[in-house]
Structure formats: structure tokens, C-alpha cells
N, C-alpha and C positions, 0 to 999 in steps of 0.2 A: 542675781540669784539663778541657778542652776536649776529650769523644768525638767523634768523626766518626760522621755517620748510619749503622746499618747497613744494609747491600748484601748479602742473601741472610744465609751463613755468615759473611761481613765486617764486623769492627768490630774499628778499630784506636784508641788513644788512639793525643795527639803522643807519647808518650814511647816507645811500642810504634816505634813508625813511625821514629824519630829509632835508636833502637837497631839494628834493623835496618837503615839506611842506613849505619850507621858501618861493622854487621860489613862490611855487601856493601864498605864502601872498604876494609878491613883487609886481606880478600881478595884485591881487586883489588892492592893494593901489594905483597901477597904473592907476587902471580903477576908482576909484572912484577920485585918480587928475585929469584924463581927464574928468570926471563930470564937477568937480568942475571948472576946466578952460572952459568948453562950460558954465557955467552957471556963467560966468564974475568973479568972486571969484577970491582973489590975492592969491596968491603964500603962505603967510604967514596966510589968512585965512583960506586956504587948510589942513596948515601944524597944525596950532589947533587944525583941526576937526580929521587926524588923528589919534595925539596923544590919540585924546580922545574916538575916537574907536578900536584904536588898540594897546592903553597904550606904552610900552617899546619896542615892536617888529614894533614899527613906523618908515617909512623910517625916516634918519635926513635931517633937513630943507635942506641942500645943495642939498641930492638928489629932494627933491620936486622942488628946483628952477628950478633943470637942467631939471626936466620932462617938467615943464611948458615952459623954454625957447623951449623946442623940439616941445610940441605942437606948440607953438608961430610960428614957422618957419613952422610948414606944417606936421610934424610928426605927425601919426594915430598910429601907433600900440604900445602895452600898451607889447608886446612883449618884450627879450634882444635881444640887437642889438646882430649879429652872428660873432666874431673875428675871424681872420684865424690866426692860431697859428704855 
């Protein structure tokens, strides 16, 4: 596995790097569902509009329904829920 030099406190591997890029998209797709469920859109319309912004790296539909049942019920944050392991 290929580290990147470090830069003060900075040192990332690829796989560091690559994980964190996906949550930051999860998020992001999170936050344009809870758009899309403030702005009345179904679950399946949501799930379109993803794929067609964000091609193959789209949540899949199941995950879009479960976001929008969570909004449904009261859930705000576009956050991962915190498991205790």
C-alpha cells in the first residue's frame, strides 16, 4: 500500500483517503434526499435524480427509501448514525 509523504500532523494512506471521499459523497447524497423530501418528491423520484448526478457511485434505491422513511419519522441529520461496537 502506497503512503503519501507526510505534511506536518498529515499522513494519509490510499485507502484512508478513498474512505473518506466516499463518506463525504454519502453525505452529500444524503443532503440533496433531504432536499428532495422537503420539496415533496417520492422516494423513487429522488432516487432518478441521483443516479443522474452521481452515475454509479449513487446510493441504491433501498438506501434512498430508508433515508426518506427516517426523514418521514422526524430524523434531521444527513449524518451516520454512531453504533457502539
Amino acid at each position: 500500500m502506497y503512503v503519501f509523504p507526510s505534511f506536518g500532523c498529515f499522513r494519509y494512506t490510499i485507502s484512508q483517503v478513498s474512505v473518506n471521499t466516499e463518506m463525504a459523497e454519502v453525505k452529500e447524497q444524503r443532503t440533496c434526499i433531504k432536499i428532495c423530501f422537503k420539496l415533496n418528491k417520492t422516494a423513487a423520484e429522488t432516487h432518478r435524480m441521483l443516479k443522474e448526478a452521481f452515475g454509479q457511485q449513487a446510493l441504491r434505491h433501498a438506501r434512498t427509501c430508508e433515508s426518506f422513511k427516517r426523514f418521514k419519522g422526524g430524523y434531521e441529520s444527513v449524518e451516520d448514525d454512531k453504533h457502539s461496537g
